[in-house]
N, CA, C and O atoms as CSV, one atom per row, in Angstrom:
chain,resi,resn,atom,element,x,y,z
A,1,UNK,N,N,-128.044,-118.381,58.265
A,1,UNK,CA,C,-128.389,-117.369,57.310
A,1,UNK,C,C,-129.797,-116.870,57.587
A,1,UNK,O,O,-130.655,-117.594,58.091
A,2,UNK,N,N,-130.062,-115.245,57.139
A,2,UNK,CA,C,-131.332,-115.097,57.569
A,2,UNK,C,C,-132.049,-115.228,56.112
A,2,UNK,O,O,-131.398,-114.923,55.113
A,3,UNK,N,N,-133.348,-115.667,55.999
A,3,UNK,CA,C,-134.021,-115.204,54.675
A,3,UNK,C,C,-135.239,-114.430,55.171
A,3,UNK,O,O,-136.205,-114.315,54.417
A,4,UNK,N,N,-135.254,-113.935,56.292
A,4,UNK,CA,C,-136.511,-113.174,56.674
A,4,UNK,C,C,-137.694,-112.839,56.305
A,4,UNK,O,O,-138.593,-113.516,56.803
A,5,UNK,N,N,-138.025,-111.935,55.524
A,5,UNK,CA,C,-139.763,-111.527,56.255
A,5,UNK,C,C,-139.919,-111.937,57.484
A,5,UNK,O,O,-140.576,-112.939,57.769
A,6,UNK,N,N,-139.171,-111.004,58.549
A,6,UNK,CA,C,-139.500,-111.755,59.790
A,6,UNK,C,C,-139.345,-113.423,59.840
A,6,UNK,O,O,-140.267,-114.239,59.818
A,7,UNK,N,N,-137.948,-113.681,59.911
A,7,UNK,CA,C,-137.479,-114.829,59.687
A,7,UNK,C,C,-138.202,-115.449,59.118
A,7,UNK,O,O,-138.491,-116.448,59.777
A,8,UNK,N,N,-138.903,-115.395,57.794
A,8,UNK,CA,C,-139.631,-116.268,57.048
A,8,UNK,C,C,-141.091,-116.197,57.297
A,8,UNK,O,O,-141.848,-116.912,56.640
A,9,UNK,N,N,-141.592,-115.284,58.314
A,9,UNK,CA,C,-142.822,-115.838,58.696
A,9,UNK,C,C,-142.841,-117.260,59.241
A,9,UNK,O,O,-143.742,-117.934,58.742
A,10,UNK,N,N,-142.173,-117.818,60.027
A,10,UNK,CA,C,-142.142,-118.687,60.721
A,10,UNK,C,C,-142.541,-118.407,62.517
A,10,UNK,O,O,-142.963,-119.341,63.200
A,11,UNK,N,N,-142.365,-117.232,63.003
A,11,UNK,CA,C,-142.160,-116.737,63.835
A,11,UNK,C,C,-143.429,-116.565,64.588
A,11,UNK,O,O,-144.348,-116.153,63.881
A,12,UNK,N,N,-143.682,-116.744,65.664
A,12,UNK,CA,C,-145.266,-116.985,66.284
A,12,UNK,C,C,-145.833,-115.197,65.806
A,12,UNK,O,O,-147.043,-115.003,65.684
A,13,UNK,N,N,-145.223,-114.486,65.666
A,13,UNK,CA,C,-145.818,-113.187,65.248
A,13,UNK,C,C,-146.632,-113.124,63.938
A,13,UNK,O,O,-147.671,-112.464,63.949
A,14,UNK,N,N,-146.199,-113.830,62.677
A,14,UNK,CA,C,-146.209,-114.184,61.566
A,14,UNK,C,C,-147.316,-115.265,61.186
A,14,UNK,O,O,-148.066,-115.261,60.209
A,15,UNK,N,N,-147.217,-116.188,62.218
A,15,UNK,CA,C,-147.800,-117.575,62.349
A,15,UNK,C,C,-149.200,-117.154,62.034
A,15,UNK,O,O,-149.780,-117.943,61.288
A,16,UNK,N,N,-149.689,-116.415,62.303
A,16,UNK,CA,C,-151.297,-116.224,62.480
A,16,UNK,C,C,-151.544,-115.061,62.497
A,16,UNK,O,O,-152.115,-114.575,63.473
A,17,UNK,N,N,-151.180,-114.306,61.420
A,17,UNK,CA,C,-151.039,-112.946,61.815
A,17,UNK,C,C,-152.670,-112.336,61.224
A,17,UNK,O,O,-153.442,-112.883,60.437
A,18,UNK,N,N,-152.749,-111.548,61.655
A,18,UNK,CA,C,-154.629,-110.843,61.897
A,18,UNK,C,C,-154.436,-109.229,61.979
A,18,UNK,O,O,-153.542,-108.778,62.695
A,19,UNK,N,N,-154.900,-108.760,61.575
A,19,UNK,CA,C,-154.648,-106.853,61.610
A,19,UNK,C,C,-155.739,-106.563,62.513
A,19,UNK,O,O,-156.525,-107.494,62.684
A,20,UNK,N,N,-155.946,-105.582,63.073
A,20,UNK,CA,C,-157.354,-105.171,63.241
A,20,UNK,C,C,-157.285,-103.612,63.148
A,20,UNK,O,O,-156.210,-103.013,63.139
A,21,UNK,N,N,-158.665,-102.912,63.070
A,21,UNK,CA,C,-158.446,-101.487,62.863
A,21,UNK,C,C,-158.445,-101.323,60.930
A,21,UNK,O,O,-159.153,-101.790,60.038
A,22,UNK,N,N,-157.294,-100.445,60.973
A,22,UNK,CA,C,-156.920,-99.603,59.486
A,22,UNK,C,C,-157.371,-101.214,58.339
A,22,UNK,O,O,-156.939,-102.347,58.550
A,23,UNK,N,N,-158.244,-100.837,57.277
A,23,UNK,CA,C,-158.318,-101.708,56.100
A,23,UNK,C,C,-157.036,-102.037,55.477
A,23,UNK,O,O,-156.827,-103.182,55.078
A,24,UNK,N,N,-156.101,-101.041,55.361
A,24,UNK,CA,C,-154.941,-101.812,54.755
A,24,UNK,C,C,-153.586,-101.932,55.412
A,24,UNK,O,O,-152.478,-101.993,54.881
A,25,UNK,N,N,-153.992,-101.956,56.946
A,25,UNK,CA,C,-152.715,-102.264,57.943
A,25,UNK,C,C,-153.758,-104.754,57.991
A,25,UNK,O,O,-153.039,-105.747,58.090
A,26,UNK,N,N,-155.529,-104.830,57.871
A,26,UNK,CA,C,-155.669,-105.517,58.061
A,26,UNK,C,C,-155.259,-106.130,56.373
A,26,UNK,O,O,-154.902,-107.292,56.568
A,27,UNK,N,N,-155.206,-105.959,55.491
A,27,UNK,CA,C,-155.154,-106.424,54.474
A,27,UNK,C,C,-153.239,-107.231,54.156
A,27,UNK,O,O,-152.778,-108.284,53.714
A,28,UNK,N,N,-152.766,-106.059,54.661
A,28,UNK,CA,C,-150.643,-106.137,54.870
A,28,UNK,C,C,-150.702,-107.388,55.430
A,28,UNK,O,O,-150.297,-108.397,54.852
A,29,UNK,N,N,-151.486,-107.362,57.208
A,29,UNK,CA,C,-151.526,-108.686,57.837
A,29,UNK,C,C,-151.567,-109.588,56.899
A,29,UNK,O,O,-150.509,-109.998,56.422
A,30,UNK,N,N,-152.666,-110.016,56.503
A,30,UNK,CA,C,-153.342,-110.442,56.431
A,30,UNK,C,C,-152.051,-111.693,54.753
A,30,UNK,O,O,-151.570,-112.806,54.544
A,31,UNK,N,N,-152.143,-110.815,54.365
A,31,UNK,CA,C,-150.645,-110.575,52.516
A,31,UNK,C,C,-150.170,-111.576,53.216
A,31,UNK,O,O,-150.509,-112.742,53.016
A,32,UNK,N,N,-149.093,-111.100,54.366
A,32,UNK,CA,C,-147.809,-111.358,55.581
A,32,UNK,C,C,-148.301,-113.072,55.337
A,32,UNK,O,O,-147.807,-113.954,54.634
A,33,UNK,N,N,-149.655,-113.061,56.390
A,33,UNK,CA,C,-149.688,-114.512,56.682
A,33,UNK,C,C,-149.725,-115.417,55.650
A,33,UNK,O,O,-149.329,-116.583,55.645
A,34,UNK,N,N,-150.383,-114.589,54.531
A,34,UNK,CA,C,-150.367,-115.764,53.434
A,34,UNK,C,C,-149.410,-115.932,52.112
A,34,UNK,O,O,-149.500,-116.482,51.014
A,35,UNK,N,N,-148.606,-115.283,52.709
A,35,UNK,CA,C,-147.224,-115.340,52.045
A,35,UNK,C,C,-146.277,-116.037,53.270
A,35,UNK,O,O,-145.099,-115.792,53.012
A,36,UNK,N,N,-146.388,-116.691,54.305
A,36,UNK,CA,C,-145.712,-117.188,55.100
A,36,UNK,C,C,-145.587,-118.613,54.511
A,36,UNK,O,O,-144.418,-118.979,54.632
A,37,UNK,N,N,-146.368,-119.565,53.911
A,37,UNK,CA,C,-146.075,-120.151,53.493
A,37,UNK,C,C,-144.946,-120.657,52.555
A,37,UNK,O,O,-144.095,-121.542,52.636
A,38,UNK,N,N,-145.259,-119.816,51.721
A,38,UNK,CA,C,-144.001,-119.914,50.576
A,38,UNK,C,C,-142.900,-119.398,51.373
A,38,UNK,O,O,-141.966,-120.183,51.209
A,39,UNK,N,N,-142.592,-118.554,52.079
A,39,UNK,CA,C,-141.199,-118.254,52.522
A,39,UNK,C,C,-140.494,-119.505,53.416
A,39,UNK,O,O,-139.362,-119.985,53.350
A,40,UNK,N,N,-142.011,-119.927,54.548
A,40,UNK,CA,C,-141.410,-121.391,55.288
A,40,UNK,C,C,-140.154,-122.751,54.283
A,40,UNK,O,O,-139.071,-123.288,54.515
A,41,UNK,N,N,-141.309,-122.759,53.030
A,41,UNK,CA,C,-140.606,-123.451,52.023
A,41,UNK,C,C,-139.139,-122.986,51.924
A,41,UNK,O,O,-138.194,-123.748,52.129
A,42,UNK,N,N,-139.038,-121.976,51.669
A,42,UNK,CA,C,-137.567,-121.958,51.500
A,42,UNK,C,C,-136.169,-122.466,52.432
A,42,UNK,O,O,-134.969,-122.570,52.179
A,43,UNK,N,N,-137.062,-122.725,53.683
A,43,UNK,CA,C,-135.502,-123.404,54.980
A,43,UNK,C,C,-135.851,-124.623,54.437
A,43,UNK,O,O,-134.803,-124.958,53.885
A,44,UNK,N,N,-136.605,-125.446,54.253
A,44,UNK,CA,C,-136.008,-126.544,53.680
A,44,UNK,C,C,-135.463,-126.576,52.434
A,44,UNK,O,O,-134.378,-127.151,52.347
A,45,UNK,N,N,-136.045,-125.998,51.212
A,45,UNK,CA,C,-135.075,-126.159,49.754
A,45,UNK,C,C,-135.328,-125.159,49.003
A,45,UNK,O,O,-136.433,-125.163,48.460
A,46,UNK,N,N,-134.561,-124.206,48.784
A,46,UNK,CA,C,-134.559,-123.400,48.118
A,46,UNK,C,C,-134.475,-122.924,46.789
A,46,UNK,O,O,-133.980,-121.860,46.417
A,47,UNK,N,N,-135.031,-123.852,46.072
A,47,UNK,CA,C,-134.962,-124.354,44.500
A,47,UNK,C,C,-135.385,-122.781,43.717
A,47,UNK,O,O,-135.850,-121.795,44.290
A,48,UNK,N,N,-135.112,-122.900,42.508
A,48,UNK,CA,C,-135.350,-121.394,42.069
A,48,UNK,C,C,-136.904,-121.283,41.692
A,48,UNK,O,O,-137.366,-120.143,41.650
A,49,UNK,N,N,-137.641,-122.220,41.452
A,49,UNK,CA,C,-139.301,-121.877,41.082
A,49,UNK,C,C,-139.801,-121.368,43.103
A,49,UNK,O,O,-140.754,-120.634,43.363
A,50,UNK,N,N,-139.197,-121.775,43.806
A,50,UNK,CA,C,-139.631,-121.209,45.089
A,50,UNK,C,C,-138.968,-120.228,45.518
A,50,UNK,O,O,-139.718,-119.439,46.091
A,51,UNK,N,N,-137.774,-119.861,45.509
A,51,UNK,CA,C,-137.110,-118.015,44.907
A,51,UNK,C,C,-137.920,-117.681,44.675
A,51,UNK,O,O,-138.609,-117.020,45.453
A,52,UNK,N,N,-138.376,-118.074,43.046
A,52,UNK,CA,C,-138.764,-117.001,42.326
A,52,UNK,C,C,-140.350,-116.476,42.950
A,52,UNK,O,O,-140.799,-115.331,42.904
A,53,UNK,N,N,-141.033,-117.754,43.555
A,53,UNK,CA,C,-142.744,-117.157,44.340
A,53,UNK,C,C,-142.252,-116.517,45.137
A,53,UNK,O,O,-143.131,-115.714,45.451
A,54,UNK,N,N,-141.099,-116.249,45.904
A,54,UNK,CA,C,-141.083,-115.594,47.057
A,54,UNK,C,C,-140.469,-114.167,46.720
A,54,UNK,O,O,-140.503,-113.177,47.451
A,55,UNK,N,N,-139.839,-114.285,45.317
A,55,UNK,CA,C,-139.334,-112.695,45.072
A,55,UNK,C,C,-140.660,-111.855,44.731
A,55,UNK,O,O,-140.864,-110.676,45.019
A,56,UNK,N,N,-141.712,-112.945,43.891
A,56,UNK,CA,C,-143.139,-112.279,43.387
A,56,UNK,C,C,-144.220,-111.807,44.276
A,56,UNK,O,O,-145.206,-111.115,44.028
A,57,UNK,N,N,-143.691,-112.487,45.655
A,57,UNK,CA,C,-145.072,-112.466,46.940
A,57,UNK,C,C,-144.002,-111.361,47.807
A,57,UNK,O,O,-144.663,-110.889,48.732
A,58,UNK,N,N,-142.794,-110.882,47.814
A,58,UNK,CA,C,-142.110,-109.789,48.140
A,58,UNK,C,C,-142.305,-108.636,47.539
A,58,UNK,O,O,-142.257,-107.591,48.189
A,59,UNK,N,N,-142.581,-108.649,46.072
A,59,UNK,CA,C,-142.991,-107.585,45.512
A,59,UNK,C,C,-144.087,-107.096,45.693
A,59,UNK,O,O,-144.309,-105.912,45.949
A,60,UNK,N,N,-145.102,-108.217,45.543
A,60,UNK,CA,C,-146.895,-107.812,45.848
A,60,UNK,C,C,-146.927,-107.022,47.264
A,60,UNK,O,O,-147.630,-106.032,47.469
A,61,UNK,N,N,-145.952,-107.686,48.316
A,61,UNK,CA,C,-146.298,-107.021,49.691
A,61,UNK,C,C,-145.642,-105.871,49.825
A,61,UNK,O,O,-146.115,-105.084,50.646
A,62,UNK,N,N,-143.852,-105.281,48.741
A,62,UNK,CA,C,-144.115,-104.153,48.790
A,62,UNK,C,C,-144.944,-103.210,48.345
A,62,UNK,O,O,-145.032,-102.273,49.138
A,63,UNK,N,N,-145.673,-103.084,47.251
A,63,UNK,CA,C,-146.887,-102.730,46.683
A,63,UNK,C,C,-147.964,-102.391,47.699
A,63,UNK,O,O,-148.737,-101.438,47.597
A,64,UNK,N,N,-147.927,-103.341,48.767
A,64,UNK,CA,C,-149.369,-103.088,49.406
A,64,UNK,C,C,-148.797,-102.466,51.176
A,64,UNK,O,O,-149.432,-102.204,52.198
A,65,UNK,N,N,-147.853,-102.442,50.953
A,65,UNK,CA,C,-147.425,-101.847,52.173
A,65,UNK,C,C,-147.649,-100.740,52.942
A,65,UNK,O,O,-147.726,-99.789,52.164
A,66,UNK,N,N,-147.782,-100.403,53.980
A,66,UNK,CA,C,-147.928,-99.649,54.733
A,66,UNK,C,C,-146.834,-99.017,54.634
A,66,UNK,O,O,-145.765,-99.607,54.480
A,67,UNK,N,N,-146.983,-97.172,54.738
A,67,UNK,CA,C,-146.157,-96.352,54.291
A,67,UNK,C,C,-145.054,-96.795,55.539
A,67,UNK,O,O,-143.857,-96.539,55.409
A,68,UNK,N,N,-145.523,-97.400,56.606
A,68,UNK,CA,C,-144.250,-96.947,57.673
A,68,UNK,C,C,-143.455,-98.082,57.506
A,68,UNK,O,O,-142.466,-98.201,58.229
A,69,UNK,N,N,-143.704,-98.893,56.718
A,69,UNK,CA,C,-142.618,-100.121,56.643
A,69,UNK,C,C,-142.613,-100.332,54.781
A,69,UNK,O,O,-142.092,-101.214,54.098
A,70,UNK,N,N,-143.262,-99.359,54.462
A,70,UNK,CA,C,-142.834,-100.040,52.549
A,70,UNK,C,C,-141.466,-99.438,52.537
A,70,UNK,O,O,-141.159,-100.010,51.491
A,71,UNK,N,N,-140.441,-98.791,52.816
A,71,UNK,CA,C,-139.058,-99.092,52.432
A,71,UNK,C,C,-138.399,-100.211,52.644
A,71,UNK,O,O,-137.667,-100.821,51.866
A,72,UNK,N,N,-138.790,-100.538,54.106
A,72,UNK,CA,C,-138.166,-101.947,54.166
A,72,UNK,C,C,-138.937,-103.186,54.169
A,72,UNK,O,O,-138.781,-104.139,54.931
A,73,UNK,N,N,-139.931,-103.039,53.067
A,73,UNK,CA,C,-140.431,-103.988,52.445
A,73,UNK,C,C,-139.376,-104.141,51.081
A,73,UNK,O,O,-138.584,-105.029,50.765
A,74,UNK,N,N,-139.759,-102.840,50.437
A,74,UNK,CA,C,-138.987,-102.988,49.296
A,74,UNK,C,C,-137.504,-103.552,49.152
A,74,UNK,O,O,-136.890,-104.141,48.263
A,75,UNK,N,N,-137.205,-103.086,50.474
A,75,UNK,CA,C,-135.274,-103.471,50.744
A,75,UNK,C,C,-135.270,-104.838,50.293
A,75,UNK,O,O,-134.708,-105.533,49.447
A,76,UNK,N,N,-136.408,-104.970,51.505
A,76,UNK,CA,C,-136.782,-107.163,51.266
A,76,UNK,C,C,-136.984,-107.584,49.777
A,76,UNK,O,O,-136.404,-108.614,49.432
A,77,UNK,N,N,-137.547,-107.083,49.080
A,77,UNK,CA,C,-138.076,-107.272,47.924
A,77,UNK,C,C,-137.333,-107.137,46.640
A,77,UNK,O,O,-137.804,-107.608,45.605
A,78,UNK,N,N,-136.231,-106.535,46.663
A,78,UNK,CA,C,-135.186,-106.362,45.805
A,78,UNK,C,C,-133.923,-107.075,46.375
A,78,UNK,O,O,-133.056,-107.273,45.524
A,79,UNK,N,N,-133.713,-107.388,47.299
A,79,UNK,CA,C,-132.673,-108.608,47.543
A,79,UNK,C,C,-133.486,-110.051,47.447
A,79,UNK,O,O,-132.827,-111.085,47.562
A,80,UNK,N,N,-134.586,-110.105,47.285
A,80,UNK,CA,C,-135.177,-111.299,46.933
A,80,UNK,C,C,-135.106,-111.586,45.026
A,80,UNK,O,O,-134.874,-112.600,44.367
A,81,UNK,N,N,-135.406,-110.266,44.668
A,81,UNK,CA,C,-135.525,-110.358,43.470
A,81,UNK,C,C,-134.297,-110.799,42.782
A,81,UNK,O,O,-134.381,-111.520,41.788
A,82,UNK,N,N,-132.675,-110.241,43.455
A,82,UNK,CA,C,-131.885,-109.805,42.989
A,82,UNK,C,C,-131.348,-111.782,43.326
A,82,UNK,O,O,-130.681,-112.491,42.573
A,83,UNK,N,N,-131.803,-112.063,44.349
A,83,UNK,CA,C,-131.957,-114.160,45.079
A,83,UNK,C,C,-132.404,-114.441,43.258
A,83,UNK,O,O,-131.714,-114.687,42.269
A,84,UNK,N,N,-133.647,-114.284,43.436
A,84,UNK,CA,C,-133.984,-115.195,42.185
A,84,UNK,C,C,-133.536,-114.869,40.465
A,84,UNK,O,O,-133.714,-115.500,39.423
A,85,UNK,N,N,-132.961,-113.722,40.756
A,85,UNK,CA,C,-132.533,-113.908,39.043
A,85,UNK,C,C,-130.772,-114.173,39.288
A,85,UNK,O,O,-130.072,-114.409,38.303
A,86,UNK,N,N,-130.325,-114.124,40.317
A,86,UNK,CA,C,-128.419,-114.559,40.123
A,86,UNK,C,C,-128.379,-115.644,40.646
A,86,UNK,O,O,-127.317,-116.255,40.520
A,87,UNK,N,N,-129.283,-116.176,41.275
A,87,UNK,CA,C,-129.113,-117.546,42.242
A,87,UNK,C,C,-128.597,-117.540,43.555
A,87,UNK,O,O,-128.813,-118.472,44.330
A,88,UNK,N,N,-127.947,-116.572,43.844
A,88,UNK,CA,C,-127.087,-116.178,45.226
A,88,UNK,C,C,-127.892,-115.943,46.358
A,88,UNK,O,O,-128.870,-115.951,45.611
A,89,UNK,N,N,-128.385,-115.742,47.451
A,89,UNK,CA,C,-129.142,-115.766,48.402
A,89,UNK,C,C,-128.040,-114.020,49.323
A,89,UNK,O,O,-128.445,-113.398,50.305
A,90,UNK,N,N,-126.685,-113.725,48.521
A,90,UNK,CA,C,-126.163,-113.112,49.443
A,90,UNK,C,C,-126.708,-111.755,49.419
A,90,UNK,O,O,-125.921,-110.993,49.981
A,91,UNK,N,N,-128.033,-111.000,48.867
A,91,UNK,CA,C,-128.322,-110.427,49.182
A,91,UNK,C,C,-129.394,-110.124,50.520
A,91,UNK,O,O,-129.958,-109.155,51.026
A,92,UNK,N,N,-129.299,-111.395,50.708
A,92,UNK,CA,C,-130.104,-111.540,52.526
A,92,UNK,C,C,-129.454,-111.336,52.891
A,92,UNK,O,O,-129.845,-110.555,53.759
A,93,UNK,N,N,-127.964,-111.469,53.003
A,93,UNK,CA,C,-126.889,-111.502,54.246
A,93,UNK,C,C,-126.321,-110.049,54.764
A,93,UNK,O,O,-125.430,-109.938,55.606
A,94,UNK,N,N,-126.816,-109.240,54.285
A,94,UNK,CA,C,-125.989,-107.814,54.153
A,94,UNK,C,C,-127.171,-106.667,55.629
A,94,UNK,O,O,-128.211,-106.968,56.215
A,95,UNK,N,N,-126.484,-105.678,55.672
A,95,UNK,CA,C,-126.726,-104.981,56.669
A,95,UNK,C,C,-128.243,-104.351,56.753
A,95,UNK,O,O,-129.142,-104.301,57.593
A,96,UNK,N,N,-128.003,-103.866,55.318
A,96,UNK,CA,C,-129.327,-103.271,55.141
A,96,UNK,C,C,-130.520,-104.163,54.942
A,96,UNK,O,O,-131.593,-103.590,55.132
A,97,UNK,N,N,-130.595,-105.567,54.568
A,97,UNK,CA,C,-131.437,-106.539,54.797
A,97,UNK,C,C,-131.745,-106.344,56.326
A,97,UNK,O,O,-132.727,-105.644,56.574
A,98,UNK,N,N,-131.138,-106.794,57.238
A,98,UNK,CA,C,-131.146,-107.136,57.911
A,98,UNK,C,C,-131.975,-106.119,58.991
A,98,UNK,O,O,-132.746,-106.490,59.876
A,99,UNK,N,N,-131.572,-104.680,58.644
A,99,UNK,CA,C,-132.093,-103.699,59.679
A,99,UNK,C,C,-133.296,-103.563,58.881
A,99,UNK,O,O,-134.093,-102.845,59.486
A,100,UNK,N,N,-133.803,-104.009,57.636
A,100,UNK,CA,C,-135.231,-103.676,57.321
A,100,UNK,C,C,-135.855,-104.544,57.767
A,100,UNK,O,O,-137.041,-104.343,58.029
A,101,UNK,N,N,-135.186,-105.960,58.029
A,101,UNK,CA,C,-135.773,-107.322,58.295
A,101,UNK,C,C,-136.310,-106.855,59.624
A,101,UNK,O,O,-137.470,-107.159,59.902
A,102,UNK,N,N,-135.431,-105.993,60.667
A,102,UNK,CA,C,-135.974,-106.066,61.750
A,102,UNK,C,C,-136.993,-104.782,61.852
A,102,UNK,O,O,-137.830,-104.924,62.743
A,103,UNK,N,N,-137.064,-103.829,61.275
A,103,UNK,CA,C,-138.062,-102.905,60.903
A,103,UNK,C,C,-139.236,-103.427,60.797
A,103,UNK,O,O,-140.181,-103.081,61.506
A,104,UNK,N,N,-139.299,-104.338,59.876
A,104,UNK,CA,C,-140.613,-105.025,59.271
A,104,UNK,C,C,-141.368,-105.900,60.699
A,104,UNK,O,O,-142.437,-105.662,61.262
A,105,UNK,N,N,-140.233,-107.073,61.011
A,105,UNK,CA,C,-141.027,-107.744,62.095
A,105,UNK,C,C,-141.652,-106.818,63.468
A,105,UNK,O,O,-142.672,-106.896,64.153
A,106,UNK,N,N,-140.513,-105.970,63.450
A,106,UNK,CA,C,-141.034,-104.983,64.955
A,106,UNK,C,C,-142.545,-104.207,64.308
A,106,UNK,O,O,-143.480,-104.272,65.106
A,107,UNK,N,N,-142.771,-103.699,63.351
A,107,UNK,CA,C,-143.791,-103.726,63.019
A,107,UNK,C,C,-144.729,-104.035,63.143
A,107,UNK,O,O,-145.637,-103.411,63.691
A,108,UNK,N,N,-144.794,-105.690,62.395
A,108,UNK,CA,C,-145.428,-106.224,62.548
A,108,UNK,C,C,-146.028,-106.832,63.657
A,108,UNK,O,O,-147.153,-107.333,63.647
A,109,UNK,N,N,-145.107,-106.773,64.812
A,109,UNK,CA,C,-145.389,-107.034,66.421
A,109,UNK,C,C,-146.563,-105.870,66.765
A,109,UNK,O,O,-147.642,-105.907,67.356
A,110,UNK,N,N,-145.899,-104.970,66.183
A,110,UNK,CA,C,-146.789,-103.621,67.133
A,110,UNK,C,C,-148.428,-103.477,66.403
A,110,UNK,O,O,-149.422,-103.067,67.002
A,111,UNK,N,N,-148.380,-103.882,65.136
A,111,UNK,CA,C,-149.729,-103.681,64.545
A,111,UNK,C,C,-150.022,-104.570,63.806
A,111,UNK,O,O,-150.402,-104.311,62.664
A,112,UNK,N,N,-149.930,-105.750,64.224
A,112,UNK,CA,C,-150.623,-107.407,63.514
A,112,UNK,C,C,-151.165,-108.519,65.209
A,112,UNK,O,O,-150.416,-109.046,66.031
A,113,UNK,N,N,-152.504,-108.506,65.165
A,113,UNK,CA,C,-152.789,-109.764,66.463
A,113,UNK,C,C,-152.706,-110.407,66.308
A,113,UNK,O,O,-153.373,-110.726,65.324
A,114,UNK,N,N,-151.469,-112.078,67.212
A,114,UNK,CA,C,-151.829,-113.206,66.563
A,114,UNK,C,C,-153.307,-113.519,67.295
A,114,UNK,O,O,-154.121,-112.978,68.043
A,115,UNK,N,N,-153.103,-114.694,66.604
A,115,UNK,CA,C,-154.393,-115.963,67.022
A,115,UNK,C,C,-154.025,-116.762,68.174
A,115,UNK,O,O,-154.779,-117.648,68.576
């Protein structure tokens, strides 16, 4: 199953992620990495108080998103939301997750430096 943000922010792209340049392409980074945590949490247990940080740290990062990826932030962010209030996770599993999931990480490849 995917739960993405760029597979969770697990992903050496994610791992250490750093912006440089634009203030709020470094600030997005910057969200990304420190919301990688809480998403890691979720491949091991996905209990609903850790849903629910990760539907709240999905929302904050669509909010702060960069215009060229806040749709498919938001995509992320409302199948997370939609995770923590039914309990179901099957809104990760669907198409349009998935092509924002990869929107977001290719993104994030092209305009986040790791460490």
């Amino acid at each position: 199953m995917r739960f993405s943000l760029a597979a969770l922010c697990v992903t050496p792209i994610l791992g250490l992620c750093a912006c440089s340049s634009h203030a709020s392409r470094a600030a997005f980074c910057g969200d990304v990495n420190s919301a990688s945590v809480q998403f890691a949490a979720l491949q091991s247990q996905a209990t609903p108080p850790l849903v629910q940080g990760a539907a709240k740290a999905m929302t904050h990062l669509a909010d702060e998103a960069p215009s060229q990826v806040k749709s498919a932030v938001e995509v992320e962010a409302t199948a997370y939301q939609e995770w923590a209030k039914t309990g179901s996770n099957a809104p990760l599993t669907g198409n349009a997750f998935s092509a924002a999931d990869d929107q977001l990480s290719t993104w994030l490849h092209l305009n986040c430096k790791g460490h």
